[in-house]
Structures are given as structure tokens and as C-alpha cells.
C-alpha positions in Angstrom: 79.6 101.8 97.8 78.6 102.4 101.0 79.8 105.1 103.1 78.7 106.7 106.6 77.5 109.3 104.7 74.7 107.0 102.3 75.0 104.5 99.7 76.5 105.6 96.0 75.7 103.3 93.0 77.1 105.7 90.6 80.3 107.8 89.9 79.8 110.2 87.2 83.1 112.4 86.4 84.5 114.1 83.5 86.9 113.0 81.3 89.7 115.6 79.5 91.9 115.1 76.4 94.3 117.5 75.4 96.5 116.7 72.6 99.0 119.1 71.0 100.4 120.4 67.4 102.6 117.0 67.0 99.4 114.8 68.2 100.3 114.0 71.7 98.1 113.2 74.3 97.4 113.8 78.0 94.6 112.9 79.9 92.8 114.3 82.9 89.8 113.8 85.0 87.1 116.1 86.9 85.5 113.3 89.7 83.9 115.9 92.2 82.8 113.8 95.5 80.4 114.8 98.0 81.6 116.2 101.3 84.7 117.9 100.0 83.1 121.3 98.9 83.8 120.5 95.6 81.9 121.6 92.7 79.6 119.0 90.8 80.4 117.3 87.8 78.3 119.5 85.7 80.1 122.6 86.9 83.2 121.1 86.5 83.0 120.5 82.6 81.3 123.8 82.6 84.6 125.4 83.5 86.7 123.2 81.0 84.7 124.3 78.2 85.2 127.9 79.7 89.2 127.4 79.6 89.0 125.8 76.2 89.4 129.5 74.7 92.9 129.5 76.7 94.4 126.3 74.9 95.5 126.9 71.2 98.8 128.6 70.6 99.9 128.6 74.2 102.7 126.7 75.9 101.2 123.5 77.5 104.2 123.1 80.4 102.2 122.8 83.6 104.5 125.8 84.9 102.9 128.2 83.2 99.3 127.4 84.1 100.0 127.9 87.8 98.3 131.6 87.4 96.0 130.7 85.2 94.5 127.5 87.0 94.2 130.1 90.3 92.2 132.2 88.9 89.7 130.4 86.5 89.1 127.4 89.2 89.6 128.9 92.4 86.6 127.4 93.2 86.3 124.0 91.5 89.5 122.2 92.6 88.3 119.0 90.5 88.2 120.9 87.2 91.8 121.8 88.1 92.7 118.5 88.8 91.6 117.2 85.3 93.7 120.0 83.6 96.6 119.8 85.7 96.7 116.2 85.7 96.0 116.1 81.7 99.1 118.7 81.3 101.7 117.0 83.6 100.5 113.8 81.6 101.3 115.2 78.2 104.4 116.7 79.4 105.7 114.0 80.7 104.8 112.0 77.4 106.3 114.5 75.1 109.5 113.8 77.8 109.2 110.1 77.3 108.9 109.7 80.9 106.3 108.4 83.2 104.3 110.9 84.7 105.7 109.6 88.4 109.5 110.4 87.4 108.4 113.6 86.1 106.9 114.8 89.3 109.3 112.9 91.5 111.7 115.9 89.7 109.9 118.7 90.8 108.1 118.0 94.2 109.4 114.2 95.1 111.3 114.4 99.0 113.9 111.0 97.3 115.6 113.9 94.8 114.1 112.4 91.7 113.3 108.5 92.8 110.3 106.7 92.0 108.6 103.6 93.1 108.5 100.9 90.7 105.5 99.4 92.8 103.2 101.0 95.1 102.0 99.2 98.4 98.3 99.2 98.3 95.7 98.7 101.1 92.4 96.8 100.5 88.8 98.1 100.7 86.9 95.9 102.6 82.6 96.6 101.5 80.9 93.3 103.2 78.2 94.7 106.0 77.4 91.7 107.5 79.8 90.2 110.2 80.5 86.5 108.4 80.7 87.9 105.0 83.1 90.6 106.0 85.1 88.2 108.2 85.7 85.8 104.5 86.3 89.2 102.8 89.1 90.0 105.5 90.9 86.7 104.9 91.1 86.9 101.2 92.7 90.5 101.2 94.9 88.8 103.8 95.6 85.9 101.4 96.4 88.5 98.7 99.4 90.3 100.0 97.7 93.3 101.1 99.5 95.1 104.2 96.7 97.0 105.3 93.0 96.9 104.7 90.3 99.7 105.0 86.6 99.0 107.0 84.0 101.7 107.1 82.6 103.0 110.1 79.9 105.3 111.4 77.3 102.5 111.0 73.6 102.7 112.8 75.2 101.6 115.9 78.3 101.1 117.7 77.7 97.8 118.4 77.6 97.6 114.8 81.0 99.0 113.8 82.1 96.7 116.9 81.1 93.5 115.4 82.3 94.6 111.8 85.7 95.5 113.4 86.0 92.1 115.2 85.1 90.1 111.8 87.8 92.1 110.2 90.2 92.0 112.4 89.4 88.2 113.0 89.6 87.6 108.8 93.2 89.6 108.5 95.0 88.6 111.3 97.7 90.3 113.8 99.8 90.9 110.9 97.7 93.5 108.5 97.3 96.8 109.2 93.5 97.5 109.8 92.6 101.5 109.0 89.4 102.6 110.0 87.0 105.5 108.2 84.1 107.1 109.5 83.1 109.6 107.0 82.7 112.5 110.0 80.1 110.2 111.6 80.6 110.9 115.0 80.3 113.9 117.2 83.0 114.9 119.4 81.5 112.4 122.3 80.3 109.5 120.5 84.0 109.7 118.5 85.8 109.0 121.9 83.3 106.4 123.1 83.8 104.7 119.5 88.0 104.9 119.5 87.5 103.5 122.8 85.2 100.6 121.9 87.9 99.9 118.8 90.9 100.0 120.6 91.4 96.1 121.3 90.9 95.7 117.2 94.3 97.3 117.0 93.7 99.9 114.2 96.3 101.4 112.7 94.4 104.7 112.5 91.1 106.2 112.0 89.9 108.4 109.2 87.7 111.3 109.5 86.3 110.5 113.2 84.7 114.3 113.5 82.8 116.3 110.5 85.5 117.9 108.2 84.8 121.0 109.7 85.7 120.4 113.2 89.6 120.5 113.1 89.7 122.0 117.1 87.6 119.1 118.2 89.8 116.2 116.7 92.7 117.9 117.8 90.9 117.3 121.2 90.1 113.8 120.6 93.7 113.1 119.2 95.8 114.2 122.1 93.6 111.7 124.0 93.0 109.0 121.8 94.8 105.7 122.0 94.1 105.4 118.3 95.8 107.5 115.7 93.5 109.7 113.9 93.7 110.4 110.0 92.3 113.7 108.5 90.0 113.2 105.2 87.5 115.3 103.9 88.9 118.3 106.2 92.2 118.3 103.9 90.1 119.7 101.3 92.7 122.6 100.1 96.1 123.7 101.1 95.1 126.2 103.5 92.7 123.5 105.6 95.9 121.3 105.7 98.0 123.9 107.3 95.3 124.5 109.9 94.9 120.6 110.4 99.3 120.7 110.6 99.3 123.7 112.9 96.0 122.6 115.5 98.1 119.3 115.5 94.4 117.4 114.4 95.9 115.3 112.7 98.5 111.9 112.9 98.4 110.9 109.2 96.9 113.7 106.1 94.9 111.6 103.5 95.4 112.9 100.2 93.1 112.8 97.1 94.8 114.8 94.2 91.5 114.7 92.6 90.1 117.1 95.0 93.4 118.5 95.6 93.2 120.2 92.5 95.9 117.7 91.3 99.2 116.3 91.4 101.2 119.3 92.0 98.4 120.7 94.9 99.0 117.3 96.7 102.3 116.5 96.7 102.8 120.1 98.0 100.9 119.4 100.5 102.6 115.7 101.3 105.7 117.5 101.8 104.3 120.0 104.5 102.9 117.5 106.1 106.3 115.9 106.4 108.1 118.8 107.5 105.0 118.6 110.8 106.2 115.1 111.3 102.6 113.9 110.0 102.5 110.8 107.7 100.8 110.8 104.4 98.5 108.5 102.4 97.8 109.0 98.8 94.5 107.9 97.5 91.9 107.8 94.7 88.0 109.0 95.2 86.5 106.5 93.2 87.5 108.2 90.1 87.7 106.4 87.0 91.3 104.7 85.3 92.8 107.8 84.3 92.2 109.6 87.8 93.4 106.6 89.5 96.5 106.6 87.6 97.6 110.4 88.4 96.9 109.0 92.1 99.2 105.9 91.7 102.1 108.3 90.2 101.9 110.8 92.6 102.5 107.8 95.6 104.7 106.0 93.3 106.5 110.3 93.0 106.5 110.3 96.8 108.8 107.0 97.0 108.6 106.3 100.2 107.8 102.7 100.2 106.9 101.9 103.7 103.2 103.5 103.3 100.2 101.8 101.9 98.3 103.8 99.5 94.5 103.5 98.9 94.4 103.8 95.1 93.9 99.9 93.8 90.3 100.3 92.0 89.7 97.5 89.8 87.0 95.9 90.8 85.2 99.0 92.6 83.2 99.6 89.1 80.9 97.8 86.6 81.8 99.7 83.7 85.7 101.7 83.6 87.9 102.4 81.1 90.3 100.2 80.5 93.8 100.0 82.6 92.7 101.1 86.4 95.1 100.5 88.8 95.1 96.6 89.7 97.2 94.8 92.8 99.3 91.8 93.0 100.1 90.5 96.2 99.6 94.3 97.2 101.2 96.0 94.8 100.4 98.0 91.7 103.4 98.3 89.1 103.8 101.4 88.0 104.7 100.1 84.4 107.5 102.3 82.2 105.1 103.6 79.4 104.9 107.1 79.5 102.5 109.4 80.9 100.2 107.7 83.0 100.7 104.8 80.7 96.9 104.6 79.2 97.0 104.9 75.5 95.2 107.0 73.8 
């Protein structure tokens, strides 16, 4: 996958089982990803094994973890994410629910409703022009609403001619979202939204390194395109400063580095109390990771917004059930839990 930030060829994560006294399971996933000040992979499973004295003879609700998780992975938000997501799982198995009506309870803005399909976008990867412009039509052809092109190539003139084959493929009809991966500095972000502007993006992700929330506060209030916060809504606390500097017109939300479900649809719902719109989506994490992402959308029931969680495809080698789209949609499905079997 190529990115603004260098090509990756490999995605390595860790995978957590917990299963209790009656043999139920739930499943959770570390998948640290560079440029969210994240721990590694290795430190993550280094602080599961650390929790594993905390896990026999205690209750496994996710309540009761919220002290717990805050102290022992204050700082490794993916480790979190794999237990939290692994305990709402098995609660929500042990409920005979899925693991979207169980959070839609306790943190969904619809009082409890659930999407029974999720509106995804597509991920367009082709560099060159022609290829990308083919690409384009086909996630047209396939129902998708909205479609995602990386930006922050070697030149302008680059990301210009991708944007025109893209645009060009999809038509006037699908959304076309933008990412640059914090490419650009504060200058060559506004000559770049300016260049893009006749490709009619819907927004633009990350424009300004994650760091530099003042600046893209800047470049929003004078940017005819919308601009989408990324890797700077890497904890709670950088989302209210994003919310209150008014940085941002749409939050992107990856519960994997969110330190899970709960974290980010906590954060969803601030953002809509700001008036900012939400995205939910995965960070090339395997099945079970893209699942907890497609429950927590399917959770936030609002289903006017494209989500960027569809990843089958995306890898050579997954586990088995990762989130896959028809005519732009992902069924949730009505097993339990995340609905991967053991």
C-alpha cells in the first residue's frame, strides 16, 4: 500500500482471544500504524502478556476494565483496543447480540439502532493516470458512493493528473475524498486544495502533519475544500483540541488506535455535539479489527455516511471473514459478537 508517507508491503498486528469459564469467546486485535504515536506491535503483545495476570477470576464486563485499561495502557492505545474490543465481543456474545447492538446501547446517538448495512467508500491504489482512471470506473460500477485517492505524491502535477483520472473514472455522481498523509506544509497545502478544487472533492484528509492542528485551522477557514482530521485524532484529548481550534470539517476515526470501540464512539459523539461529521474506518488491520470497525459504524446508525472499513482485497493472506462490499455495502450479518467464529 502506498501512502504519502512510503510504501508498506506488510501489516503485522496481534491477535487476542479471551474465552471464559462457560467457553465463550471474544476476539481483539493490537494493529499499531505508523504516524499515530502508537506503540509497535511488539510492545503491544508485550503489554497483553503483562495484563494476562489480571484475567482469571475477574468479571470480564467491559465496565469494569475502564480503570484498569487507563492505567496499564495509557500509553499503547492499540493494546487497549485489542482488549477492549475482545471484551465488548465476548459480552456481547454471552448476550446473544451483535457486538453493534450492544454498543449502539451504550454510546449509539439513534437510542439503541443499528445499521443492518454499512455504506462503504472505495480505496482507489492505481499510480499511474490510465490505470487509476479504469480503477475509478469499476468502484463506480460497483455501487460505491464515495471513493478514496491518495495524495502527497512527488509533485503536484502528479496528484493533479491522478485526481483528474479519478474523477474522470467515477463520475459527477461519487463522492471523491482525498488523503494526504500530512504531506504538505501549511503553503504547499493551500496551493494543492487550490489546484484540486475543480475535481470536486468531497474533503481532504490530513492536508498538514498531525501535529499542526493551528495551521489547518488556518487553511480550513480559507479552503474551498473541506478538510478531514487523521492521524492528529490520535486520542480523545487531540480531538477536543482539533473540535475546539475548529481544524477540522469531518473527524476520521480508527478504533484501532482509538484504543477501541468505546474510545471512538465517545469521541464520534463530541464531534457531533461541534457540528463536525464523523467517518469510521479500519487501519489495515486484519478481519477481526475490521469487524470492531464495521460495528462501531453500523453502532453509530447514521446511514448517510460512507465508512472506510471494506478490506477484502487489501491483503494476500487474512483470516477469514474481513469485511466485503456489495454494491457498497457491508452487511453487518446477525451472528453474534463480531460474527467470526471461533
Amino acid at each position: 500500500m502506498w501512502t504519502a508517507t512510503g510504501l508498506f508491503d506488510e501489516r503485522p498486528s496481534v491477535v487476542l482471544e479471551l474465552r471464559d469459564e462457560d467457553g465463550a469467546t471474544g476476539y481483539g486485535e493490537a494493529a499499531p500504524w505508523p504516524g499515530f504515536g502508537c506503540e509497535t506491535a511488539a510492545e503491544s503483545l508485550r503489554v497483553l502478556r503483562g495484563l494476562q495476570a489480571l484475567l482469571p477470576d475477574t468479571d470480564m464486563e467491559p465496565a469494569g476494565w475502564q480503570q484498569c485499561l487507563e492505567t496499564h495502557c495509557a500509553q499503547a492505545p492499540a493494546a487497549r483496543a485489542a482488549l477492549e474490543g475482545a471484551l465488548w465481543d465476548l459480552a456481547a456474545r454471552r448476550a446473544g447480540q451483535t457486538l453493534a447492538s450492544r454498543l449502539a446501547i451504550s454510546f449509539g446517538p439513534l437510542a439503541g439502532a443499528t445499521l443492518e448495512q454499512v455504506p462503504v467508500s472505495a480505496l482507489l491504489t492505481e499510480r499511474e493516470p490510465d490505470a487509476l482512471r479504469a480503477e475509478s470506473r469499476r468502484a463506480a460500477e460497483a455501487g460505491h458512493r464515495a471513493a478514496k485517492l491518495k495524495l502527497g505524491a512527488a509533485s503536484l502535477a502528479e496528484d493533479v493528473a491522478r485526481a483528474r483520472a479519478a474523477r474522470d473514472g467515477l463520475g459527477p455522481a461519487v463522492a471523491l475524498r482525498g488523503d494526504a498523509n500530512g504531506a504538505w506544509d501549511e503553503h504547499g497545502a493551500r496551493e494543492a486544495l487550490e489546484a484540486l478544487a475543480p475535481f470536486d472533492f468531497s474533503y481532504v484528509e490530513q492536508p498538514l502533519p498531525r501535529d499542526a492542528i493551528d495551521a489547518m485551522a488556518r487553511l480550513r477557514s480559507g479552503s474551498h475544500i473541506r478538510i478531514a482530521a487523521d492521524e492528529s485524532v490520535a486520542s480523545p484529548a487531540r480531538a477536543r483540541h482539533l473540535l475546539e481550534a475548529g481544524a477540522a470539517d469531518v473527524l476520521v476515526l480508527k478504533p484501532a488506535l482509538l484504543g477501541g470501540p468505546a474510545g471512538a464512539l465517545g469521541i464520534a459523539a463530541s464531534a457531533q455535539r461541534a457540528g463536525c461529521g464523523v467517518v469510521f474506518s479500519h487501519s489495515f488491520e486484519s478481519a477481526i479489527g475490521a469487524r470492531i470497525v464495521l460495528h462501531c459504524a453500523a453502532a453509530w446508525g447514521d446511514p448517510a455516511v460512507v465508512h472506510g472499513l471494506a478490506t477484502s482485497g487489501l491483503f494476500i493472506n487474512d483470516l477469514d471473514g474481513a469485511p466485503a462490499s456489495r454494491q457498497g455495502m457491508v452487511s453487518l450479518g446477525s451472528a453474534p459478537g463480531i460474527g467470526l467464529e471461533p
